[in-house]
N, C-alpha and C positions, 0 to 999 in steps of 0.2 A: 228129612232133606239132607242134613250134613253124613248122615251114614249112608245114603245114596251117594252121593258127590264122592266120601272118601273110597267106595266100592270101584267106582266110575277110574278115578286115575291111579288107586291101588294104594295102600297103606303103605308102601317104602318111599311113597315119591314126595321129596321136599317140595314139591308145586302143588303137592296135593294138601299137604301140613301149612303152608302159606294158605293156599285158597278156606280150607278151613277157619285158618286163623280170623281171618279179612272177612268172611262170612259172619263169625259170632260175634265180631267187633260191630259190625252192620247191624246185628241184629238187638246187642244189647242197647247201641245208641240209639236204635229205633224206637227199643222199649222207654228208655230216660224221656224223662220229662222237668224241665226248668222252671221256675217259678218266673212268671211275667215281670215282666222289667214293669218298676212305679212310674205312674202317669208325669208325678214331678220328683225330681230330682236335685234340689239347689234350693237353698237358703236365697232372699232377694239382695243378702246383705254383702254378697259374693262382691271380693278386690281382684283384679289383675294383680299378675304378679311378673316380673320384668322375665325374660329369657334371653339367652343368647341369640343373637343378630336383631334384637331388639335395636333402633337409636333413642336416647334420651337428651332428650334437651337440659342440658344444664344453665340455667339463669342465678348469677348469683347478685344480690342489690347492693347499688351504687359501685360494683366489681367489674365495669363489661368484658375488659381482658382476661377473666377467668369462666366469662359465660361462654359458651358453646355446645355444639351437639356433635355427641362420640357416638359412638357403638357399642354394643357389650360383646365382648367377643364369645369364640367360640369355647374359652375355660371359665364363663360366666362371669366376667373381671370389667370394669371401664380402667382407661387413664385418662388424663384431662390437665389442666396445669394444675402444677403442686399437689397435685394425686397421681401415685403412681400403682397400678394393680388391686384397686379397692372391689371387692365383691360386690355384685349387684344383682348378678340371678335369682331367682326367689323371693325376694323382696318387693315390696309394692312402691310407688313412688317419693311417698311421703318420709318411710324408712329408709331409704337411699339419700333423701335429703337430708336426713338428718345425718347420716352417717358420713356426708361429704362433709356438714358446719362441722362436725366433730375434727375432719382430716385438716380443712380450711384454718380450723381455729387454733394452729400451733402456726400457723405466717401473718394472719389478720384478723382484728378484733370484732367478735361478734359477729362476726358471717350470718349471712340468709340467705337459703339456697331455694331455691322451690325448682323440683324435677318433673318436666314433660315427654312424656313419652310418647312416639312414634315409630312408624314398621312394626306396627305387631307382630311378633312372632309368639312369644311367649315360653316357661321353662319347658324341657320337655314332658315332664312328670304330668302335665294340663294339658296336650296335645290331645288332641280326636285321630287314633290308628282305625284305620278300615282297610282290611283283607281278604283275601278270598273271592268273591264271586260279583265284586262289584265293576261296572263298567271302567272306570279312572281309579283303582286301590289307589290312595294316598293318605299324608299328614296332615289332618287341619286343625287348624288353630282353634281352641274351643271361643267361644263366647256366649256372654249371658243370656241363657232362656234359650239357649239352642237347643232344638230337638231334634229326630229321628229325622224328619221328613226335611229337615235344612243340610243335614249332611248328603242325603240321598240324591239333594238335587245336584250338591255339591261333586260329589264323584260320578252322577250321570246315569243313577239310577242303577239295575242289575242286567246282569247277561242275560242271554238265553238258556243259559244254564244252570241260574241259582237257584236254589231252595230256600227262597225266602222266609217263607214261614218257620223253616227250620234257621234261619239266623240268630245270634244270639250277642246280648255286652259283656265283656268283662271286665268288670266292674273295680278296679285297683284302690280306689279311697274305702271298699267296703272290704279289703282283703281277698280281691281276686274273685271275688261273689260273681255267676253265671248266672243271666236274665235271659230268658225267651222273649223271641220279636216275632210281629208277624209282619214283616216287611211286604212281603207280596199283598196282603191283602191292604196294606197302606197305599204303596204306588201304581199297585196294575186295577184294583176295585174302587181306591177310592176313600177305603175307610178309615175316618178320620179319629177312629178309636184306637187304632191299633199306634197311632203317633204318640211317643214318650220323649219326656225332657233325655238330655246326656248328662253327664257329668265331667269335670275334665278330669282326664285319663282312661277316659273309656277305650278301649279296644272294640271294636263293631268286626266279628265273625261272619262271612256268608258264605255256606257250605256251596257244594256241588250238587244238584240233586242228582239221583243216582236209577231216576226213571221216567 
């Protein structure tokens, strides 16, 4: 077929050397095959972890003038009274508390701080990216025990165009590892096998089908 093709527009033509190229790429990722994305994915024992444009409610006891709820900003930092630029990204709530008595504990004695979090957003590093062929591509926030079929409803399922079955994760907490999905046959048939937990940082790929 490709020594056909290159006969057809003639071996000097760069459209021809492209079209070849774009053919065997086609063809080897035809060939590839991924290994199934695992049923579950997560430990139950999974923490939030704060992210920028997160608010956290800071309460600190018998303090009310130092309790209030900031922002994290967008360089992952709060301020607050008597904290000026303390990191808080990445961190769970309880480690943020602790790390404000520490900041607290050079103006008043023995500080208690207990940190509540609200506006999830979360770090980026634990975001849900979905690209390619889905109806809404967007950023979503991961959460516990989320799966395939909670993002899909979330972006609005796929085009007219996707190749779902040929969808795929990539998978960042396992070193970039690529999992095969069969998406279409989760939301257009039904089956509820084809549904896997996520992970946070998953990338969710949905190709073009190309027939």
């Amino acid at each position: 077929m490709l020594s056909n093709l290159q006969a057809w527009l003639g071996s000097s033509s760069s459209l021809a050397r492209w079209l070849l190229i774009a053919c065997s790429g086609l063809m080897v990722a035809g060939c590839a095959s991924l290994d199934p994305a695992p049923k579950t994915a997560i430990a139950s024992d999974y923490n939030y972890l704060i992210g920028p444009g997160d608010s956290v409610n800071i309460v600190v006891w018998r303090n009310p003038e130092l309790s209030m709820s900031v922002p994290v900003r967008p360089d992952g930092k709060i301020t607050a009274p008597l904290i000026e630029d303390l990191p808080a990204s990445g961190k769970d709530p309880t480690a943020l508390a602790r790390d404000i008595e520490k900041a607290l504990g050079q103006f008043i004695r023995d500080p208690v701080v207990t940190v509540i979090v609200t506006g999830f957003v979360g770090p980026y590093s634990e975001q849900i990216r979905v690209v390619g062929e889905a109806a809404k591509p967007q950023v979503l926030q991961y959460k516990q025990n989320m799966t395939l079929l909670d993002v899909m409803i979330a972006v609005g399922g796929l085009t007219d165009f996707a190749d779902g079955n040929g969808a795929s994760i990539l998978r960042a907490s396992e070193g970039n590892k690529q999992y095969g999905l069969r998406i279409k046959d989760l939301v257009k048939r039904g089956d509820v096998s084809a549904n896997v937990e996520m992970k946070p940082g998953d990338v969710l790929i949905i190709p073009r089908s190309w027939f």
